[in-house]
Backbone as XML, in Angstrom:
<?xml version="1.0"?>
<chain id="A" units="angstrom">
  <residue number="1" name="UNK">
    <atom name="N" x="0.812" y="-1.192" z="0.000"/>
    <atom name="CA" x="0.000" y="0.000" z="0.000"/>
    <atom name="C" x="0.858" y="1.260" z="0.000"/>
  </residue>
  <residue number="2" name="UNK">
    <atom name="N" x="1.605" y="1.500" z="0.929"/>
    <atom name="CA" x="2.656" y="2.477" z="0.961"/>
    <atom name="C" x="3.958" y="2.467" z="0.241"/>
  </residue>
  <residue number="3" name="UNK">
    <atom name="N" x="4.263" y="1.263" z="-0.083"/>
    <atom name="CA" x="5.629" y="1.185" z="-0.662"/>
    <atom name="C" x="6.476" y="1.498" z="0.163"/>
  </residue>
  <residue number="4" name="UNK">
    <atom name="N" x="7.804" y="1.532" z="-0.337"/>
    <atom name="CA" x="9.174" y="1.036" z="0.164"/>
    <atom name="C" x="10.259" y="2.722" z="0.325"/>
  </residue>
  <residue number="5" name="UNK">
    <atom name="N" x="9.873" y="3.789" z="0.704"/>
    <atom name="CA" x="10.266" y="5.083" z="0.879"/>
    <atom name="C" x="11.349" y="4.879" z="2.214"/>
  </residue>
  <residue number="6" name="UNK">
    <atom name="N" x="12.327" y="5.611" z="1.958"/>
    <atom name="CA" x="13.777" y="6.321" z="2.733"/>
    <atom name="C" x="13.335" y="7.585" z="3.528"/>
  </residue>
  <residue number="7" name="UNK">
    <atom name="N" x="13.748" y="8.042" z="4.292"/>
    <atom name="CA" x="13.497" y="9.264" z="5.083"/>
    <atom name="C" x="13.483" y="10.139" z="4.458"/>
  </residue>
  <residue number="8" name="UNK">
    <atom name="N" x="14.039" y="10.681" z="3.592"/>
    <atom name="CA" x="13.919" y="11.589" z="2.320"/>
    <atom name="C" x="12.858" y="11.296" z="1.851"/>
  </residue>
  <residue number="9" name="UNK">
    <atom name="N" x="11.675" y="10.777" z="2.094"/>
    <atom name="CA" x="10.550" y="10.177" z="0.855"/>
    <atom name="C" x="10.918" y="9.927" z="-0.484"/>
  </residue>
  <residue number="10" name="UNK">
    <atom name="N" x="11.989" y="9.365" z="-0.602"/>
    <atom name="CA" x="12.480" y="9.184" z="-2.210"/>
    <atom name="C" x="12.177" y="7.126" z="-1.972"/>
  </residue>
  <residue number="11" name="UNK">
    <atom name="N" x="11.512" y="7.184" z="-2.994"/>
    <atom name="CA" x="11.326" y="5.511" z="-3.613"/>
    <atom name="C" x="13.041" y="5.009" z="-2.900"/>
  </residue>
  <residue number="12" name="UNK">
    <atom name="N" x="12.561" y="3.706" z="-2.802"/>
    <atom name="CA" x="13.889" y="2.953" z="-2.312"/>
    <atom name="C" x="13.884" y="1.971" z="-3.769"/>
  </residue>
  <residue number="13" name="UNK">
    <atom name="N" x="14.429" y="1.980" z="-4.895"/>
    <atom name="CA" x="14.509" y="1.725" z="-5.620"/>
    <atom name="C" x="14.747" y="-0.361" z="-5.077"/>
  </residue>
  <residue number="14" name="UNK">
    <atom name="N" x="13.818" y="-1.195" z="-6.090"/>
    <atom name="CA" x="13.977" y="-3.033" z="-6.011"/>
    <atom name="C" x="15.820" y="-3.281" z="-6.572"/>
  </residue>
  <residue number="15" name="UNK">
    <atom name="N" x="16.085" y="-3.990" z="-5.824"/>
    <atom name="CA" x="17.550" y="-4.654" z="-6.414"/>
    <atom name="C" x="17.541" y="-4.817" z="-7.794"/>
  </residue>
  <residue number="16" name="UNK">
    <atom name="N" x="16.388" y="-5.276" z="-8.667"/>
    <atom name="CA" x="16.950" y="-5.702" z="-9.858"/>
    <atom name="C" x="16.636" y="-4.382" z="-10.493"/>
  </residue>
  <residue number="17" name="UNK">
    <atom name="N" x="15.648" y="-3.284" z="-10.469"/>
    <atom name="CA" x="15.822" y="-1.877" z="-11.000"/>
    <atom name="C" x="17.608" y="-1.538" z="-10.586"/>
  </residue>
  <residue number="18" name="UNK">
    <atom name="N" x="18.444" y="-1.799" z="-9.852"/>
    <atom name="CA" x="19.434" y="-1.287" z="-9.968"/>
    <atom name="C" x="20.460" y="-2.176" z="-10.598"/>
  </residue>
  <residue number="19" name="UNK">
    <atom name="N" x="20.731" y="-3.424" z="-10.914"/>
    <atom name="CA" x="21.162" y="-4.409" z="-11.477"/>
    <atom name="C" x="22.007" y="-3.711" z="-12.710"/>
  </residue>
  <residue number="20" name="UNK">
    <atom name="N" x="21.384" y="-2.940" z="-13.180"/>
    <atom name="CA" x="21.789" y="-2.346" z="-14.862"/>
    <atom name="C" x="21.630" y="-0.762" z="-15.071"/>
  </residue>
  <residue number="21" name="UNK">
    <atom name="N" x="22.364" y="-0.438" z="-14.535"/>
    <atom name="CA" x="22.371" y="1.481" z="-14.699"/>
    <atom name="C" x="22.981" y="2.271" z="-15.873"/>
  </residue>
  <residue number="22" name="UNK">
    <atom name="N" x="22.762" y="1.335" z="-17.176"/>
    <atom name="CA" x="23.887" y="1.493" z="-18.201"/>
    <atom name="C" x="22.702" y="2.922" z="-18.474"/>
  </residue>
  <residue number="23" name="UNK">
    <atom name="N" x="23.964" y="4.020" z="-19.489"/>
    <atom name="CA" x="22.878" y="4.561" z="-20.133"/>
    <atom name="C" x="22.418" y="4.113" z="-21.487"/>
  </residue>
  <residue number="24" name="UNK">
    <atom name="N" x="22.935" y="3.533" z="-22.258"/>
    <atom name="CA" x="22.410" y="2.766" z="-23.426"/>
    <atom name="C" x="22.449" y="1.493" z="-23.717"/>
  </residue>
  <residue number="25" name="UNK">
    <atom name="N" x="21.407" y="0.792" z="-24.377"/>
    <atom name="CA" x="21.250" y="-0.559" z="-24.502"/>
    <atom name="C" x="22.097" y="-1.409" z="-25.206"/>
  </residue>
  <residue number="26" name="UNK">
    <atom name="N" x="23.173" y="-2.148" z="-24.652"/>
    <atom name="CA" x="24.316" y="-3.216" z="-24.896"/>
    <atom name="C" x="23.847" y="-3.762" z="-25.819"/>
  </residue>
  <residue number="27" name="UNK">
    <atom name="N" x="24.933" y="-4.074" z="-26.837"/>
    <atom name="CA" x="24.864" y="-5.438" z="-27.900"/>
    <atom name="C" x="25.851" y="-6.750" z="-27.925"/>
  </residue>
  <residue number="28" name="UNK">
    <atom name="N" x="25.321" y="-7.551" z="-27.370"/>
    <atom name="CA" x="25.907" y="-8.566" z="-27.089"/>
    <atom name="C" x="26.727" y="-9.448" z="-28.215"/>
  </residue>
  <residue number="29" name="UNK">
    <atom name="N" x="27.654" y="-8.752" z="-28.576"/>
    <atom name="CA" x="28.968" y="-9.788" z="-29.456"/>
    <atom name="C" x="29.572" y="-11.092" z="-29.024"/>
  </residue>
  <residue number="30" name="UNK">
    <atom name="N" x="29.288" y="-11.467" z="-27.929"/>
    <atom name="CA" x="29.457" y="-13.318" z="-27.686"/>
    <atom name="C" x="30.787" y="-13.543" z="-28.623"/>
  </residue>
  <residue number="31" name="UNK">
    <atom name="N" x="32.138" y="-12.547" z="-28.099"/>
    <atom name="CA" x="33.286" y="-12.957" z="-27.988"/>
    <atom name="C" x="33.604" y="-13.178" z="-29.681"/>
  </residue>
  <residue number="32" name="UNK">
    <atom name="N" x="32.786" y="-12.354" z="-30.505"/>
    <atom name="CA" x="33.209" y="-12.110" z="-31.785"/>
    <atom name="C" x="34.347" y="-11.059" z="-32.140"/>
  </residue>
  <residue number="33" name="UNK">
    <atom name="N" x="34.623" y="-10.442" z="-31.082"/>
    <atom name="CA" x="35.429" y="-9.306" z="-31.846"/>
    <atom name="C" x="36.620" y="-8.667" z="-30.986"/>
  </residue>
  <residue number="34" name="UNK">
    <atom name="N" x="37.647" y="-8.373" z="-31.464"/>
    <atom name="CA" x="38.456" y="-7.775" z="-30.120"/>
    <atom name="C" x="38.518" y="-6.288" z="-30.774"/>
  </residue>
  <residue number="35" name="UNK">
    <atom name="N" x="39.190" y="-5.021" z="-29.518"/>
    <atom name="CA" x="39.758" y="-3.675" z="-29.583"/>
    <atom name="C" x="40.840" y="-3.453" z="-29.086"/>
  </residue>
  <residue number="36" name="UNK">
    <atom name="N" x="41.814" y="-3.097" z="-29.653"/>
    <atom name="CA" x="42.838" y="-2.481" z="-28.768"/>
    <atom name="C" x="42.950" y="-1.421" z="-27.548"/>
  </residue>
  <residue number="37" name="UNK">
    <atom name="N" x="43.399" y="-1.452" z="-26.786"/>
    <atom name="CA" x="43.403" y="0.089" z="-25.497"/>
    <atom name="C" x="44.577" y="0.046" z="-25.046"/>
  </residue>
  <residue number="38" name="UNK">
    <atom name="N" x="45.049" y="1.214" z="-25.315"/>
    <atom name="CA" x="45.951" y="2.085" z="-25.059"/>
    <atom name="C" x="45.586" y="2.255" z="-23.630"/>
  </residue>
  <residue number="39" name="UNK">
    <atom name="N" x="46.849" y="2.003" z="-23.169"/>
    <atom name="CA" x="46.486" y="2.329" z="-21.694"/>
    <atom name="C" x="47.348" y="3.562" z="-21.261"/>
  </residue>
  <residue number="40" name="UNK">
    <atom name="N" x="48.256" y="3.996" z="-22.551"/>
    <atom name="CA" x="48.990" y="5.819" z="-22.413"/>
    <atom name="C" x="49.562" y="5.798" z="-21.418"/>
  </residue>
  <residue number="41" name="UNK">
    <atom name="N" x="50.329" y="4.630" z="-20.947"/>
    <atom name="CA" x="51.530" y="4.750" z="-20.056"/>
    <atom name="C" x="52.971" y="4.547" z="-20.724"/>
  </residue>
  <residue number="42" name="UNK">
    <atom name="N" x="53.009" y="4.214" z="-21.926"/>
    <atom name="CA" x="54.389" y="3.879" z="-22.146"/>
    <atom name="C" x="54.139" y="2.223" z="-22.668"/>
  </residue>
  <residue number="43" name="UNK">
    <atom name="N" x="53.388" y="1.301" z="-22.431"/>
    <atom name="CA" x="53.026" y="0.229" z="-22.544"/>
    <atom name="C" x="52.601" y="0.080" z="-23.837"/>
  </residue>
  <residue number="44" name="UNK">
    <atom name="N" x="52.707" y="-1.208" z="-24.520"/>
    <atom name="CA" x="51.801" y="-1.183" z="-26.308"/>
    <atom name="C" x="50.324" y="-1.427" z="-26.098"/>
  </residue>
  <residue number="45" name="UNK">
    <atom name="N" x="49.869" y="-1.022" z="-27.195"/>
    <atom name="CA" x="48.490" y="-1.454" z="-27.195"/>
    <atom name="C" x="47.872" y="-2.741" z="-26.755"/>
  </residue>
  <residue number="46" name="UNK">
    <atom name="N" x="46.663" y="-2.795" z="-25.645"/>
    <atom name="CA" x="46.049" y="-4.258" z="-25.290"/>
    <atom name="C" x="45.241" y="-4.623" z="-26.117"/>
  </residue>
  <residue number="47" name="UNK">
    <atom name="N" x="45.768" y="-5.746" z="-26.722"/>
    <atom name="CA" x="44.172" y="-6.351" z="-27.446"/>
    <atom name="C" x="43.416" y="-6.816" z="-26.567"/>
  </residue>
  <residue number="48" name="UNK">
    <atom name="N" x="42.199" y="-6.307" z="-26.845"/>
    <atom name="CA" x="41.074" y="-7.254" z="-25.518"/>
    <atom name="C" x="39.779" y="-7.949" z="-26.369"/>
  </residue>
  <residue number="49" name="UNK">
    <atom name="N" x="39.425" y="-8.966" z="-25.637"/>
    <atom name="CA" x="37.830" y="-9.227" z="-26.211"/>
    <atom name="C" x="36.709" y="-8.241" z="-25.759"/>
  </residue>
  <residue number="50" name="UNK">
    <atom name="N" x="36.163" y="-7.845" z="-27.042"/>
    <atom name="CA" x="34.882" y="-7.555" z="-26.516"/>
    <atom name="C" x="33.595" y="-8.289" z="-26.313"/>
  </residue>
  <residue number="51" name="UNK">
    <atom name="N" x="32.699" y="-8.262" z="-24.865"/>
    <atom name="CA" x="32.176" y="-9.038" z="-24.703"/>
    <atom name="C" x="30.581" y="-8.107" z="-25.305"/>
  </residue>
  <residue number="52" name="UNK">
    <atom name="N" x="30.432" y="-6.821" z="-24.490"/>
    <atom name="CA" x="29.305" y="-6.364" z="-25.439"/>
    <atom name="C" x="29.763" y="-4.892" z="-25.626"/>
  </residue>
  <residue number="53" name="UNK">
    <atom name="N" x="28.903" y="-4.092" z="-25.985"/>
    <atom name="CA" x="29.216" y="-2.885" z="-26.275"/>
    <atom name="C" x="27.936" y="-1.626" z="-27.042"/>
  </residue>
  <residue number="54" name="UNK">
    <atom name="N" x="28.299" y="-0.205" z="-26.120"/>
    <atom name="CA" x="27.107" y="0.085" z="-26.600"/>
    <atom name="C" x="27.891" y="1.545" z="-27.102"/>
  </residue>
  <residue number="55" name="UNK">
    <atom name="N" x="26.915" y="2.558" z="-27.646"/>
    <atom name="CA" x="27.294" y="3.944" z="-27.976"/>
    <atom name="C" x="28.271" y="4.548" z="-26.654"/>
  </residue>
  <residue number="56" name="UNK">
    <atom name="N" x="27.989" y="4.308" z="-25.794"/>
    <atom name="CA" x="28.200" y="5.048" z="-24.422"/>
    <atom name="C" x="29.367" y="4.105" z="-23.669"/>
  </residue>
  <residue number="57" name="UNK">
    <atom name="N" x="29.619" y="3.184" z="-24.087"/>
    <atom name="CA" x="31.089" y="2.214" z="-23.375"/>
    <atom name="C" x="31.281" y="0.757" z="-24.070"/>
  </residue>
  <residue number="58" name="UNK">
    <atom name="N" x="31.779" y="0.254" z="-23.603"/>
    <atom name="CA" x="32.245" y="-1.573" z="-23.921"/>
    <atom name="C" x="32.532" y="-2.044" z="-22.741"/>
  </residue>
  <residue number="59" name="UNK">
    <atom name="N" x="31.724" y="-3.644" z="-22.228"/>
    <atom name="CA" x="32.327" y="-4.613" z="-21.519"/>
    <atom name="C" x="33.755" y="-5.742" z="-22.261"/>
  </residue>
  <residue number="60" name="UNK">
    <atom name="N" x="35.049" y="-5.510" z="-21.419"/>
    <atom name="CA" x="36.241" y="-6.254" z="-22.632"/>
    <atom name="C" x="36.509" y="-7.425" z="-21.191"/>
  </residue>
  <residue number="61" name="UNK">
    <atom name="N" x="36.864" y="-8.310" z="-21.950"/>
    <atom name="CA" x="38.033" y="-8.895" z="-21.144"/>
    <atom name="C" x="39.273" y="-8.829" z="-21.551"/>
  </residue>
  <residue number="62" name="UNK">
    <atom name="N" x="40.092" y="-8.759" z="-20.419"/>
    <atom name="CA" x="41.575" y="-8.542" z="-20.592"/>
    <atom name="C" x="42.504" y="-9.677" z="-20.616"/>
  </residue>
  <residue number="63" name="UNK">
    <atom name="N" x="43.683" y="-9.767" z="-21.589"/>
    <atom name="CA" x="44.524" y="-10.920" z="-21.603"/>
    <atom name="C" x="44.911" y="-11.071" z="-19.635"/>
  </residue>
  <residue number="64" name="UNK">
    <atom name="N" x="45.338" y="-11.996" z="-19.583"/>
    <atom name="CA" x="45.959" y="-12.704" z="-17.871"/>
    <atom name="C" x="46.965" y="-11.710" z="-17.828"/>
  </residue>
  <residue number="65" name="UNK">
    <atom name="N" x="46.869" y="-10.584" z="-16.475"/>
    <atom name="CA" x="48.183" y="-10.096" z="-16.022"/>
    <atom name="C" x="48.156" y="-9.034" z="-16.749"/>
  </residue>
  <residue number="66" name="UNK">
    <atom name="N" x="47.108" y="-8.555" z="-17.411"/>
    <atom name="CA" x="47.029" y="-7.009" z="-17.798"/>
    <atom name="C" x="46.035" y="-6.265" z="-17.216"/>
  </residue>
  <residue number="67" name="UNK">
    <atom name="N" x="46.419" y="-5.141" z="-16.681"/>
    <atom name="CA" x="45.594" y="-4.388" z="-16.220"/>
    <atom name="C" x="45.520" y="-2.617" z="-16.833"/>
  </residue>
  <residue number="68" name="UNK">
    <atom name="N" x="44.319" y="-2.466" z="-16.362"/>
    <atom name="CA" x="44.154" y="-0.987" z="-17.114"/>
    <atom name="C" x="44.326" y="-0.035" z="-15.899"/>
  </residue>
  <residue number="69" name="UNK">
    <atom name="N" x="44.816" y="1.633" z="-17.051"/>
    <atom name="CA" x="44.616" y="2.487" z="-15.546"/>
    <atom name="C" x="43.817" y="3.173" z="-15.854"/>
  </residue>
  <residue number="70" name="UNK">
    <atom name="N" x="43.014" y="4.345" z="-14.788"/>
    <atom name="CA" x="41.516" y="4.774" z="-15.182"/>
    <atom name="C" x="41.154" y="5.705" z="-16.212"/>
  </residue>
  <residue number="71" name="UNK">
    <atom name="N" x="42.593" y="6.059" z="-17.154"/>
    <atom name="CA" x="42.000" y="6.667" z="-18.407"/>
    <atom name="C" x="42.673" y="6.084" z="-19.190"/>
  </residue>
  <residue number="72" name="UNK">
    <atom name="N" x="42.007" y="5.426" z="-20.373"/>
    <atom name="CA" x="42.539" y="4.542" z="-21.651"/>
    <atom name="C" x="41.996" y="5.260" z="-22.656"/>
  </residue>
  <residue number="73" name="UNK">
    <atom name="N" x="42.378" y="5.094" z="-23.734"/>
    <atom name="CA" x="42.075" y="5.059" z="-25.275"/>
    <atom name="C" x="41.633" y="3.925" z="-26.083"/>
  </residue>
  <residue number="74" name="UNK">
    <atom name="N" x="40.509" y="4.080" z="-26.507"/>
    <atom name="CA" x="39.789" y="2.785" z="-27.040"/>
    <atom name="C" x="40.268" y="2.933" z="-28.980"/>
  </residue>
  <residue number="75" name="UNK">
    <atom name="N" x="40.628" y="1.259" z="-29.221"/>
    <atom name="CA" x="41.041" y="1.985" z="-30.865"/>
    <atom name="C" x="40.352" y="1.177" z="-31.323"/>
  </residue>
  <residue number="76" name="UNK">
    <atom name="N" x="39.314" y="1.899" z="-32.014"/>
    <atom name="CA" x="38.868" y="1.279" z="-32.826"/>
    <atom name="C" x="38.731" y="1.058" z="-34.866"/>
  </residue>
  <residue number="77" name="UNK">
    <atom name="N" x="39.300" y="0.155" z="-35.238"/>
    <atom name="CA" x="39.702" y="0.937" z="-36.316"/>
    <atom name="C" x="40.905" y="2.166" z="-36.443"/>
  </residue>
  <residue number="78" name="UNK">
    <atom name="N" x="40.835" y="2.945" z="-37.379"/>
    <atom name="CA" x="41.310" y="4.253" z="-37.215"/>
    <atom name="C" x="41.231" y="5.022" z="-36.225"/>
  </residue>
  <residue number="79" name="UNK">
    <atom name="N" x="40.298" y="4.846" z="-35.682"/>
    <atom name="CA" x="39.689" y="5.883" z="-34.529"/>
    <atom name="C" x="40.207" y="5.693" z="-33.298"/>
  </residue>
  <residue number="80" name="UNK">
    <atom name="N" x="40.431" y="6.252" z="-32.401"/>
    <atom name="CA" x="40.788" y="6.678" z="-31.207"/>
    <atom name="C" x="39.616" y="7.294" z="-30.599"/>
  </residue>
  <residue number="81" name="UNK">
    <atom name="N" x="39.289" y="6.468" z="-28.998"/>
    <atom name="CA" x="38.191" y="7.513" z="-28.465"/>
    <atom name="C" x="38.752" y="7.494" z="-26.741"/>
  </residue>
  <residue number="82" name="UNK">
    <atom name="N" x="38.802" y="8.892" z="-25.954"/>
    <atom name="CA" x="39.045" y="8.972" z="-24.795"/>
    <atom name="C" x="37.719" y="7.625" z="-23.903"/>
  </residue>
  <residue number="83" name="UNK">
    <atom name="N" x="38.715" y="6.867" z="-23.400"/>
    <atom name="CA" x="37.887" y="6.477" z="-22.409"/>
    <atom name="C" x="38.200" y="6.439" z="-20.930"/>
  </residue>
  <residue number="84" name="UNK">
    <atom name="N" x="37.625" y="6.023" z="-19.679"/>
    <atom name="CA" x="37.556" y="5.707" z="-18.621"/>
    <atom name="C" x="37.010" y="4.587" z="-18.247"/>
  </residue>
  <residue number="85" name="UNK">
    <atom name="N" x="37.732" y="3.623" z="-17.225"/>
    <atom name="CA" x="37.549" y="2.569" z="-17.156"/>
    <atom name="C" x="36.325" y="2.864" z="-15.447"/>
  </residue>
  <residue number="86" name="UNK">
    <atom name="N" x="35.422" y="2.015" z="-15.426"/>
    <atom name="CA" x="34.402" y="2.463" z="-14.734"/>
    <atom name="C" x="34.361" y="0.870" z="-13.878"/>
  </residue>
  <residue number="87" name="UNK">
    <atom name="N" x="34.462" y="0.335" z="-14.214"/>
    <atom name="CA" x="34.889" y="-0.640" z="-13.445"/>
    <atom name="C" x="35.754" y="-1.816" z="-13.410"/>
  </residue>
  <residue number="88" name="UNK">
    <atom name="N" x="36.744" y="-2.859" z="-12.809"/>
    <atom name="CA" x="37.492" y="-3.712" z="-12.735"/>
    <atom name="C" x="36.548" y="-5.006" z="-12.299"/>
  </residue>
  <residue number="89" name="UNK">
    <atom name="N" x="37.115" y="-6.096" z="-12.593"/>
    <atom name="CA" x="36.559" y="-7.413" z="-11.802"/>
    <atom name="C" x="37.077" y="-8.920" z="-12.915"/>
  </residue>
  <residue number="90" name="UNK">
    <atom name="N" x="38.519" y="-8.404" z="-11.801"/>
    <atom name="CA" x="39.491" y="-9.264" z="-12.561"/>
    <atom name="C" x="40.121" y="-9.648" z="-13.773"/>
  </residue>
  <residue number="91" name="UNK">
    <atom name="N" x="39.603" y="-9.965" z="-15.074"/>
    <atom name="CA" x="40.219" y="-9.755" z="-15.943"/>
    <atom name="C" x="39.327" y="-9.083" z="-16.646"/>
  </residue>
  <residue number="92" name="UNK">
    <atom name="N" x="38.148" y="-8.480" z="-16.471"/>
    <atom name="CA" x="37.063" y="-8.426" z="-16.971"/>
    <atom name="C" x="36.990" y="-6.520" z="-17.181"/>
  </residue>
  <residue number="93" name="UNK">
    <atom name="N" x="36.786" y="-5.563" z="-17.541"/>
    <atom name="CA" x="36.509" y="-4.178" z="-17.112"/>
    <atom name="C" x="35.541" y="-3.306" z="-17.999"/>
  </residue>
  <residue number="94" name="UNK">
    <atom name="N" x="34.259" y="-2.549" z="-17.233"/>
    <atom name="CA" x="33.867" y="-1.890" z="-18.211"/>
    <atom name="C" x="33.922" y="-0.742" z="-18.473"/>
  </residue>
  <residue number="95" name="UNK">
    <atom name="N" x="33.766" y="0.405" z="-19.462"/>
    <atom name="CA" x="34.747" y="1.143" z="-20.572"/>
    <atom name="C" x="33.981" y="2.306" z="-20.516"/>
  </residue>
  <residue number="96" name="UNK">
    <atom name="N" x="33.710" y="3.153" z="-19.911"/>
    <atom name="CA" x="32.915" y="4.358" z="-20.555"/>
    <atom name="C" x="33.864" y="5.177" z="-21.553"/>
  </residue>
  <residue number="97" name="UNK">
    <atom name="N" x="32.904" y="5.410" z="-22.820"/>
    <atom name="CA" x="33.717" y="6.562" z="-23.586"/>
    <atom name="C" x="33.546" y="7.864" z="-23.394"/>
  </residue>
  <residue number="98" name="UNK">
    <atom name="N" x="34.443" y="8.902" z="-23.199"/>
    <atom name="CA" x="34.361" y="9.981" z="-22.088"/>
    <atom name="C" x="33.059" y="10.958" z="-23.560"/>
  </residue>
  <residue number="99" name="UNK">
    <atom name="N" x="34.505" y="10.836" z="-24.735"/>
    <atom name="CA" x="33.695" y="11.364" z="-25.700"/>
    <atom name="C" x="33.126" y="10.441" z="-27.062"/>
  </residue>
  <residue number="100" name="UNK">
    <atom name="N" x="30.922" y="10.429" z="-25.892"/>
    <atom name="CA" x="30.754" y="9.287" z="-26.543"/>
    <atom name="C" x="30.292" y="9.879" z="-28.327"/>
  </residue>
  <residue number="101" name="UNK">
    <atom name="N" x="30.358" y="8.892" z="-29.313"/>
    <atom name="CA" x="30.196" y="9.288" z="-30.665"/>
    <atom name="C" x="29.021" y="8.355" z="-30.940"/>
  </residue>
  <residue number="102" name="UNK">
    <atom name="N" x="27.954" y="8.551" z="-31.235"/>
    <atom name="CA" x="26.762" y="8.195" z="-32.396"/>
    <atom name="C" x="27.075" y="6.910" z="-32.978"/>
  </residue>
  <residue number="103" name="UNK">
    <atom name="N" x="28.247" y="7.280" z="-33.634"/>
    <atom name="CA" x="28.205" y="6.757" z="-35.396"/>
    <atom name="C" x="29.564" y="5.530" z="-35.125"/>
  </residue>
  <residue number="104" name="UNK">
    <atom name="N" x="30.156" y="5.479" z="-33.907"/>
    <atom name="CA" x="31.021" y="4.129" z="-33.869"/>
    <atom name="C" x="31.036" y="3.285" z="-34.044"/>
  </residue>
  <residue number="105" name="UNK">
    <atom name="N" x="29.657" y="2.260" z="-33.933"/>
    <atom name="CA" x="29.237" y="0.841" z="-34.251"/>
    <atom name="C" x="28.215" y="1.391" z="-34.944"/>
  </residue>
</chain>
């Protein structure tokens, strides 16, 4: 009847409404495709798998024993796009592109 409100009267949002806070809807590549990232330390380019990927970032996995630092360069193709890595979980990390572009995929 009342629902689930915080002292603030703000909705207490259900676990699975928070599950997925992406801002755009992922396309799931099922380990079809890799990208390189520059991780702009001095290091060569990482090839990684991409697992999905949307206008607004990429989920990659990373080869064993590579790690990213929190601003990379995503290459795609020709292109170069500033990114930030938004989260870690082991070999796994996902990618926001700082400057996201439309027309990439």
């Amino acid at each position: 009847m009342f629902g689930c409100y915080n002292c603030g009267m703000q909705r207490i949002p259900h676990a699975a409404e928070l599950a997925d806070r992406r801002d755009a809807p992922r396309a799931n590549v099922e380990r079809r495709y890799t990208t390189s990232i520059d991780p702009c330390d001095g290091r060569k380019p990482i090839a990684c798998i991409v697992l999905d990927h949307s206008v607004t970032g990429m989920r990659v996995e990373l080869p064993d024993g590579q790690h990213l630092p929190d601003r990379v360069q995503v290459m795609i193709g020709k292109l170069s796009h500033n990114a930030r890595v938004a989260w870690r979980d082991g070999k796994f990390a996902g990618i926001n592109f700082v400057d996201e572009h439309h027309s990439i995929f």
